[in-house]
NUDRENBA-577400 format. One line per field, with one value per residue (C-alpha): residue number from 1; z, y, x. Coordinates in Angstrom, 2 decimals, decimal comma. Layout:
N
num (NUM | ...)
z (Z | ...)
y (Y | ...)
x (X | ...)
END
This chain:
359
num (1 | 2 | 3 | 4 | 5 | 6 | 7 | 8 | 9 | 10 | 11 | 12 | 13 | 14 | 15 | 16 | 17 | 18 | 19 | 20 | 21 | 22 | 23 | 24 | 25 | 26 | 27 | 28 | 29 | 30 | 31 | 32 | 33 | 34 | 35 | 36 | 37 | 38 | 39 | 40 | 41 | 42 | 43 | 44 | 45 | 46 | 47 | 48 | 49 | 50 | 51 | 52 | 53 | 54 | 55 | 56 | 57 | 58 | 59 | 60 | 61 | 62 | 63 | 64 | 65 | 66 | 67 | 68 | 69 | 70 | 71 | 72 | 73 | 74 | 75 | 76 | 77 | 78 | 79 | 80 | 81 | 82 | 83 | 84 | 85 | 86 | 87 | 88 | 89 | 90 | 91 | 92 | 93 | 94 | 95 | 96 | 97 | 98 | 99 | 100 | 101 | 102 | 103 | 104 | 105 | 106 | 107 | 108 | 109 | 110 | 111 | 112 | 113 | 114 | 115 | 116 | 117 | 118 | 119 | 120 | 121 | 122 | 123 | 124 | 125 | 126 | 127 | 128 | 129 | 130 | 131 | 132 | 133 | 134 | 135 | 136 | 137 | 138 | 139 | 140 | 141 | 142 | 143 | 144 | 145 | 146 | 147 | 148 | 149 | 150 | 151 | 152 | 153 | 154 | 155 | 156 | 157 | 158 | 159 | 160 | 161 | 162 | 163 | 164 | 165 | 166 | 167 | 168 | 169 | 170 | 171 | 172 | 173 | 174 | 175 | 176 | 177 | 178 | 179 | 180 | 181 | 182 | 183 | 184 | 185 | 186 | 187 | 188 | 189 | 190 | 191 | 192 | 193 | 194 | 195 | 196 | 197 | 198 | 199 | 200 | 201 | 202 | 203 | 204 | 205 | 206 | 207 | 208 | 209 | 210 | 211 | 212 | 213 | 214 | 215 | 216 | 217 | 218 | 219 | 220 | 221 | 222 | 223 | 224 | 225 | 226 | 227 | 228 | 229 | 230 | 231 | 232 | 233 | 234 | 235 | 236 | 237 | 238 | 239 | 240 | 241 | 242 | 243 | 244 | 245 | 246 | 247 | 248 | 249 | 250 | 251 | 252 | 253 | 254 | 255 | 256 | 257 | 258 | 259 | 260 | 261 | 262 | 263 | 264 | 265 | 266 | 267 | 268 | 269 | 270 | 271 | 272 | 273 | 274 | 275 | 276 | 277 | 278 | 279 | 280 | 281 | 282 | 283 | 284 | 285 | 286 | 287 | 288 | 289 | 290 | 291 | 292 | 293 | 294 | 295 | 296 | 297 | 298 | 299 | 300 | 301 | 302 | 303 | 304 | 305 | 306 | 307 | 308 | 309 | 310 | 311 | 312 | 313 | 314 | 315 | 316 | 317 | 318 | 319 | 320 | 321 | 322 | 323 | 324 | 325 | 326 | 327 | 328 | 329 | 330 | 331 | 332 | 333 | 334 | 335 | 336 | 337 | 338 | 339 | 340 | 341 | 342 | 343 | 344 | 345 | 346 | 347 | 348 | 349 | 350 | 351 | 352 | 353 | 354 | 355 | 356 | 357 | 358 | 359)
z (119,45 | 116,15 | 113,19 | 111,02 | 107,12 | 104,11 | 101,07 | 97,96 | 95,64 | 93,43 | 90,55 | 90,96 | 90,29 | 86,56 | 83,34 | 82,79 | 86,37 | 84,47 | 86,01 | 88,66 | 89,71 | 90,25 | 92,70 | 94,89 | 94,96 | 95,81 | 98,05 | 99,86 | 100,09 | 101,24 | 104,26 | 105,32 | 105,12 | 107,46 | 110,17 | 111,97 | 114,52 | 115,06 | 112,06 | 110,37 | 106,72 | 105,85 | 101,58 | 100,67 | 97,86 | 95,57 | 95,91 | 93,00 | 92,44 | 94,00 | 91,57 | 92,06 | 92,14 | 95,44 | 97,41 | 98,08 | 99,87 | 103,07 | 104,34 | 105,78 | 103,29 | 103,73 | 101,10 | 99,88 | 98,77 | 95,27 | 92,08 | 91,17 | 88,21 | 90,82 | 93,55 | 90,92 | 90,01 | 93,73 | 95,45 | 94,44 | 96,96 | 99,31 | 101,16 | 100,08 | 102,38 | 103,87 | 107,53 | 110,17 | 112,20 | 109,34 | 110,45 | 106,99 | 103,46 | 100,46 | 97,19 | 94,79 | 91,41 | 90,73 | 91,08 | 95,14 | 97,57 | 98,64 | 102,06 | 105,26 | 108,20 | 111,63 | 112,83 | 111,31 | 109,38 | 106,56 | 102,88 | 99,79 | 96,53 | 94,08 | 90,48 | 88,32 | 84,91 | 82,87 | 79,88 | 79,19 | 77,71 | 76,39 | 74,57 | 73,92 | 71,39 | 73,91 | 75,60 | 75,00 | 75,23 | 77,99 | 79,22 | 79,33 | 80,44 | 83,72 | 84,31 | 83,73 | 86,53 | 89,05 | 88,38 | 89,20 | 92,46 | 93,44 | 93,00 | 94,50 | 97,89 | 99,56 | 102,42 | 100,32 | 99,97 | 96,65 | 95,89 | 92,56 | 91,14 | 88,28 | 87,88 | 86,93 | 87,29 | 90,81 | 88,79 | 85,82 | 88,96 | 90,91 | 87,66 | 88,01 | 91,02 | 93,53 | 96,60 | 95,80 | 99,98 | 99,13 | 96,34 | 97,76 | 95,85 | 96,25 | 95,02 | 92,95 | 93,13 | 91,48 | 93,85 | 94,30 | 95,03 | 91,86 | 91,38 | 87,43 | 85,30 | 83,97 | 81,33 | 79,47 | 79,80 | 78,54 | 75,90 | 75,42 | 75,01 | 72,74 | 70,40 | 70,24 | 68,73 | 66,18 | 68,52 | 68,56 | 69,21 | 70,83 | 71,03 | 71,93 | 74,24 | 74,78 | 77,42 | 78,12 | 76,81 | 72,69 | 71,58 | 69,87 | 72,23 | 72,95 | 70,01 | 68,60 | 65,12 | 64,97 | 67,27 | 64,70 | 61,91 | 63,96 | 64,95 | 61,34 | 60,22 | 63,21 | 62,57 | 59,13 | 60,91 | 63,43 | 63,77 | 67,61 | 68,35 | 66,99 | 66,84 | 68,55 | 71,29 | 72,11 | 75,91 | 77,28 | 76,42 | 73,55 | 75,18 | 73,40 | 69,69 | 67,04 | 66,02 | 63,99 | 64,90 | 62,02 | 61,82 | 65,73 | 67,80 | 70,03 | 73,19 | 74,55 | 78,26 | 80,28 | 84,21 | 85,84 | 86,72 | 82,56 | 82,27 | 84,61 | 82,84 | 79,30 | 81,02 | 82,19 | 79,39 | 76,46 | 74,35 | 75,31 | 76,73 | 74,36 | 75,25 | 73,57 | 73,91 | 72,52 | 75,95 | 79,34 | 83,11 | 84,87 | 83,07 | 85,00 | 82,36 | 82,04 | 85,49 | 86,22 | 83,39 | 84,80 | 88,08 | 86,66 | 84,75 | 81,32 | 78,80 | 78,35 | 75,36 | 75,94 | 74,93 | 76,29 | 77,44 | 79,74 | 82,75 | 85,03 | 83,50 | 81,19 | 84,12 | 84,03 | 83,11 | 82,40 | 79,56 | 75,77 | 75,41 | 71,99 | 70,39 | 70,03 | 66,83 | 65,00 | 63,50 | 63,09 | 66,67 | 67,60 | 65,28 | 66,58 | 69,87 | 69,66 | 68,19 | 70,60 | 73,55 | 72,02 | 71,76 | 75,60 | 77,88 | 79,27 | 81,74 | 85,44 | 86,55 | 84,18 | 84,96 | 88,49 | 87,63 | 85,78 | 88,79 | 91,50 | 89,04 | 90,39 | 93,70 | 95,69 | 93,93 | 96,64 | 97,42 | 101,13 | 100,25 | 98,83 | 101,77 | 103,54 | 101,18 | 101,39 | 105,86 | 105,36 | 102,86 | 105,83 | 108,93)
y (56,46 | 55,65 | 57,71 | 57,96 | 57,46 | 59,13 | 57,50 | 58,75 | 55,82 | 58,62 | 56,25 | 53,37 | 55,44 | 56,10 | 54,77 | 53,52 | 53,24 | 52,21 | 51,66 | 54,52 | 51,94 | 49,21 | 51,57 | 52,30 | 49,03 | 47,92 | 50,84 | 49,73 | 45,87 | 46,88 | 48,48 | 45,86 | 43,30 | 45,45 | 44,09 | 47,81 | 48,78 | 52,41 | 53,66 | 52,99 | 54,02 | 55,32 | 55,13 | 58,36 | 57,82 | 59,76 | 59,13 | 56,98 | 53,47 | 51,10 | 49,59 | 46,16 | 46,53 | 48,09 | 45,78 | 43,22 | 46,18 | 45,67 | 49,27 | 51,57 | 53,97 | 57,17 | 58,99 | 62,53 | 63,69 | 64,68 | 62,04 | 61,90 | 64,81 | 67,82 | 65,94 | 66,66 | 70,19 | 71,15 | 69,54 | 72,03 | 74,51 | 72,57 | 68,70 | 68,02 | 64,49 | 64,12 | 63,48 | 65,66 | 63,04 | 62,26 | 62,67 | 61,92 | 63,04 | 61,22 | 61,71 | 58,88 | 61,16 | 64,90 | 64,82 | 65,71 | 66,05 | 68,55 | 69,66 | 68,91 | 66,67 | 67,43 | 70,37 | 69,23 | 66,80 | 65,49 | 65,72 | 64,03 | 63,60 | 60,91 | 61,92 | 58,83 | 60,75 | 64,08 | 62,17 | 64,91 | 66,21 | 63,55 | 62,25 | 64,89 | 63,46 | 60,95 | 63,33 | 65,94 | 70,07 | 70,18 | 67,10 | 68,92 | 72,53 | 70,33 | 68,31 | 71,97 | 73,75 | 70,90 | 70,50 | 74,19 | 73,95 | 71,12 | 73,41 | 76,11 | 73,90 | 73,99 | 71,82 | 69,39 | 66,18 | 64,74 | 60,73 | 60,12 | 56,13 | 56,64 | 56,48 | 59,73 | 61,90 | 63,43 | 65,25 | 66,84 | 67,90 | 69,53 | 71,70 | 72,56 | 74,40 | 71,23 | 71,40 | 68,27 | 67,27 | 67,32 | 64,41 | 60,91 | 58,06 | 55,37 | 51,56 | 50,17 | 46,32 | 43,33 | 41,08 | 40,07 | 37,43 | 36,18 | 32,50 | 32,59 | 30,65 | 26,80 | 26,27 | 23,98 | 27,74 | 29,88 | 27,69 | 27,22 | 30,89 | 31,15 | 28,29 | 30,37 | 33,03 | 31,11 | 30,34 | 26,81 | 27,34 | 29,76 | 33,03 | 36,24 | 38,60 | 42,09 | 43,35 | 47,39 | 49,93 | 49,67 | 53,12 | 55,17 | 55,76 | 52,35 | 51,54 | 48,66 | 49,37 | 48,76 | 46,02 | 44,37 | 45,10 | 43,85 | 40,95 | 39,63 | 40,55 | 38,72 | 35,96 | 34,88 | 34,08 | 31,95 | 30,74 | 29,91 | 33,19 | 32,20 | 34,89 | 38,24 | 38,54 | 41,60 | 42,00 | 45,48 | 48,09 | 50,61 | 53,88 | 57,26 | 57,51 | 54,37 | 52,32 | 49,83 | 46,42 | 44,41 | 40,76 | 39,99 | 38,57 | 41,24 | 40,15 | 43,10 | 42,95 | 39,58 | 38,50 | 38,51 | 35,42 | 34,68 | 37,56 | 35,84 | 32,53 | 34,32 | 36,11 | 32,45 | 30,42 | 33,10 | 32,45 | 35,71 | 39,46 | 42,17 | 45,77 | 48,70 | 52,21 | 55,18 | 56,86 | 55,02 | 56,20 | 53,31 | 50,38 | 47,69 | 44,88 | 43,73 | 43,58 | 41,37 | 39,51 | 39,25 | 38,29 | 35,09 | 34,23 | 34,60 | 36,44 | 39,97 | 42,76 | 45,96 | 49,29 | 51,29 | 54,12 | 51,30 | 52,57 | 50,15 | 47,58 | 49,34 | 48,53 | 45,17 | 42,64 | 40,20 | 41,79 | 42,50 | 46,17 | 47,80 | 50,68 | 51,30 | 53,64 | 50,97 | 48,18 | 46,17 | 47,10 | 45,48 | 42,52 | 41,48 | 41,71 | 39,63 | 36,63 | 37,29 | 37,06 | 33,76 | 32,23 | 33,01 | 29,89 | 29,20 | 26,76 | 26,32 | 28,66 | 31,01 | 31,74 | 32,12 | 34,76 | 36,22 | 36,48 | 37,19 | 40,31 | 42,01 | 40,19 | 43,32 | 44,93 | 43,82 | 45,91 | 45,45 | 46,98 | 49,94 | 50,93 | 50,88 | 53,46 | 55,43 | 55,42 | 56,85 | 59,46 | 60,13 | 60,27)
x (-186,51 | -188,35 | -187,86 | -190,34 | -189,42 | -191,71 | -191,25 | -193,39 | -195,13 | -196,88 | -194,52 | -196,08 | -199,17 | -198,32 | -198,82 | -195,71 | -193,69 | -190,71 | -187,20 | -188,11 | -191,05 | -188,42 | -186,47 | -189,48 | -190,56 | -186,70 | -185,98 | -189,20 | -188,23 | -184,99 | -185,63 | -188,10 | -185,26 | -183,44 | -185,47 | -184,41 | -187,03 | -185,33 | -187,46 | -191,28 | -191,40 | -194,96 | -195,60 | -196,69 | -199,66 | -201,89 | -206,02 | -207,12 | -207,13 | -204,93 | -202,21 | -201,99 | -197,96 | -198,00 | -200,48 | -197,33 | -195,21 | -195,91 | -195,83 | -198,74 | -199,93 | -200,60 | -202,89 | -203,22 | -206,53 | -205,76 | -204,62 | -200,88 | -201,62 | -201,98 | -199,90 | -197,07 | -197,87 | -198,45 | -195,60 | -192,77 | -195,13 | -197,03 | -195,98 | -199,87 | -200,01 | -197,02 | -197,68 | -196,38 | -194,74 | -192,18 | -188,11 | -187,49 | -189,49 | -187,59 | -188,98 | -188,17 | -188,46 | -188,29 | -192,27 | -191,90 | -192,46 | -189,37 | -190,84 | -192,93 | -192,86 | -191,49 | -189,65 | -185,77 | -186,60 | -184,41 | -185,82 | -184,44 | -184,93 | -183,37 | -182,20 | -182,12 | -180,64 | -180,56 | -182,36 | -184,09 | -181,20 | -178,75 | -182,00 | -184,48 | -186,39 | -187,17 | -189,83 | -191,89 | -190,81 | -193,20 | -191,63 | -188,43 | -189,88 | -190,97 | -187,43 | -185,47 | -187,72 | -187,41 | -183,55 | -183,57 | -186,01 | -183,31 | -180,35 | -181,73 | -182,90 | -179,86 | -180,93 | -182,67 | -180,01 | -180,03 | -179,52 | -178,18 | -178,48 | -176,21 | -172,61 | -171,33 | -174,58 | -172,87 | -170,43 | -173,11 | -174,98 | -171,88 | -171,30 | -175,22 | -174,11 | -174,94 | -172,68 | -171,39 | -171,89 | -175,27 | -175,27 | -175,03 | -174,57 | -176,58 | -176,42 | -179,23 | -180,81 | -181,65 | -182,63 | -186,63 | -188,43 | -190,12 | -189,13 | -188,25 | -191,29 | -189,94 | -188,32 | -191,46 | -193,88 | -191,09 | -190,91 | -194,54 | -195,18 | -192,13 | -193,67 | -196,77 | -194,83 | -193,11 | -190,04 | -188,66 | -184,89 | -182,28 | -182,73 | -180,99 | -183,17 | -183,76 | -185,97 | -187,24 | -188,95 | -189,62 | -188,26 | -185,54 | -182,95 | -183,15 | -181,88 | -183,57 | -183,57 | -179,75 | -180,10 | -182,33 | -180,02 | -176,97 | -178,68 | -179,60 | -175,96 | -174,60 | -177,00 | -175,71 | -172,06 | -173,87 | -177,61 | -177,36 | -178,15 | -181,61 | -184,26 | -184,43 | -186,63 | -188,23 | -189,85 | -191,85 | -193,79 | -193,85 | -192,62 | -192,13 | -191,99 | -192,24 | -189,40 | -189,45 | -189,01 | -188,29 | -188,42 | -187,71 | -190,21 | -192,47 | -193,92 | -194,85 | -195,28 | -194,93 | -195,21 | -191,91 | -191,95 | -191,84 | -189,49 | -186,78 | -187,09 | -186,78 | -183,43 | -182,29 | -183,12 | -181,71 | -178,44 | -177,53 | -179,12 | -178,44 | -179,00 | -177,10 | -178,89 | -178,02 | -178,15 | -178,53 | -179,68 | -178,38 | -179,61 | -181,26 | -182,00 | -178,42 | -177,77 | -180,84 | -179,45 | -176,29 | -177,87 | -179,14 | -175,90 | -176,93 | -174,31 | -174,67 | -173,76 | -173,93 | -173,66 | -170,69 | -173,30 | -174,96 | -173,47 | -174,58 | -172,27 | -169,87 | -167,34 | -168,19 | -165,54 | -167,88 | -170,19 | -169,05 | -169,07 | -170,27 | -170,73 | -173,90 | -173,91 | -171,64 | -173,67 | -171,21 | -169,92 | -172,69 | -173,09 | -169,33 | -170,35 | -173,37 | -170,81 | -168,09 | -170,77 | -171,95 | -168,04 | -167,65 | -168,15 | -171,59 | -170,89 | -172,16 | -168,55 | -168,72 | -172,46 | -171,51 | -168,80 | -171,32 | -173,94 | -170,91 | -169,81 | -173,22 | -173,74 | -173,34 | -176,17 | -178,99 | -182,20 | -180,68 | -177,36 | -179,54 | -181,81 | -178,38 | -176,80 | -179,99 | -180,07 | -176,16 | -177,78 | -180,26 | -178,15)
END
């Protein structure tokens, strides 16, 4: 018998998809290279226009008849679009949906972080009105399974009053297939920036809990002991509230394929926020061998033998770091420990957690 699997895509939908985008899109890749005809996953969408990062997913879309706005104020009520046929409703954010479908069917909903209050300055008090009222429609839906992405959220959301047999951890990815741009663009596009040697990389969002002021400050600092770190590099978007970003280099936004040959090609991947969800960016690092630093509230990595660990309200934490990562071997083996230290971190591996999480 065929199940019938849900998914909402109302992320993709947004402004700014961010690292929540990257699950969907993952969590949706996964389960197609599953190659398991016992279910059909349907992508739940919002009417509007189509974004052009979900015309490669490969999945029927279903679509509600109102935008992503009053999707997301009318979900915690009504399963506005999701189709009746669905064994499974999984939302992929605290937006919804937390009901409909068949008679029994299973409903999920992933929690990513509680940013909203390890960093509140990094939203708005609206922005955290919204995240308190779904965290309490989640605790309060006792047959609504929660999937948590982040190492260590499980317990914060057991002493929310979660039965903790309703949080399942789940695995996140880093695996696509985006062939990484050659070496002779990256550097082209570098050179049009004023780049013309090594550099040490940073890729994400450009605001305050991301630290980057400090990183900048660590970074000259760490650059008068040794030059081969060579300029900072600054990747992504400007996300909420101004920082200043010094005398690195700002790219803003770049293809992925560019992005992976930046990661590859980089004297090292720095990333040390104040406060972390999970933290993709040094994993995909990782994933293509390059040397990482970190910040010890990175917790996608903070295990990880294989990545200098700072602290990321030390400068000179971080400035140490940044020459220690450099002094570590960069050879074809040590890459490969690098890329084996996150090898289990597949989009495949994911959809698997997420059918135990649905069983």
């Amino acid at each position: 018998m065929t199940r019938t699997l849900t998914i909402s895509l109302d992320q993709l939908y947004r402004r700014q998809p961010g690292g929540i985008g990257t699950y969907v899109r993952g969590l949706v890749q996964g389960l197609a290279q599953l190659d398991d005809r016992s279910f059909e996953v349907l992508g739940l969408v919002p009417k509007g226009p189509v974004p052009e990062s979900t015309t490669d997913l490969g999945v029927r879309s279903v679509r509600a008849l109102v935008n992503v706005d009053v999707l997301t104020r009318l979900w915690p009520r009504w399963p506005v679009g999701v189709p009746r046929q669905s064994d499974v409703v999984h939302a992929t954010s605290m937006a919804g949906p937390f009901a409909g479908g068949a008679r029994g069917a299973v409903h999920s909903v992933a929690l990513h972080d509680l940013m909203w209050r390890d960093e509140p300055g990094a939203t708005t008090p609206s922005g955290i009105r919204f995240h308190e009222r779904r965290l309490a429609l989640i605790a309060a839906r006792g047959d609504l399974r929660v999937v948590v992405t982040s190492p260590g959220l499980r317990d914060r959301l057991v002493a929310e009053g979660i039965d903790t047999q309703r949080v399942h951890d789940v695995r996140l990815g880093v695996d696509d297939a985006t062939v990484a741009a050659d070496s002779a663009d990256v550097r082209s596009l570098l050179a049009r920036q004023g780049v013309h040697g090594p550099y040490t990389l940073y890729a994400g969002t450009l605001e305050p809990r991301k630290n980057i002021e400090r990183l900048v400050e660590a970074h000259a600092v760490a650059r008068r002991t040794t030059d081969e770190l060579g300029d900072l590099v600054l990747v992504g978007p400007p996300g909420w509230g101004g920082v200043s970003t010094g005398g690195a280099v700002v790219l803003g936004l770049v293809p992925r394929a560019i992005l992976k040959g930046l990661y590859r090609d980089a004297a090292l991947f720095a990333y040390v926020p104040r406060a972390e969800g999970w933290g993709l960016p040094p994993v995909e690092a990782l994933h293509i061998g390059t040397r990482v630093v970190a910040s010890s509230t990175t917790p996608s990595v903070r295990s990880n033998g294989e990545v200098v660990l700072v602290d990321p309200l030390d400068c000179s934490s971080i400035a140490d770091g940044l020459v220690a990562a450099l002094a570590t071997e960069d050879d074809a083996a040590s890459a490969e420990r690098r890329r084996q230290s996150v090898a289990d971190l597949t989009w495949r591996n994911v959809a698997l957690d997420h059918l135990v999480a649905w069983a």
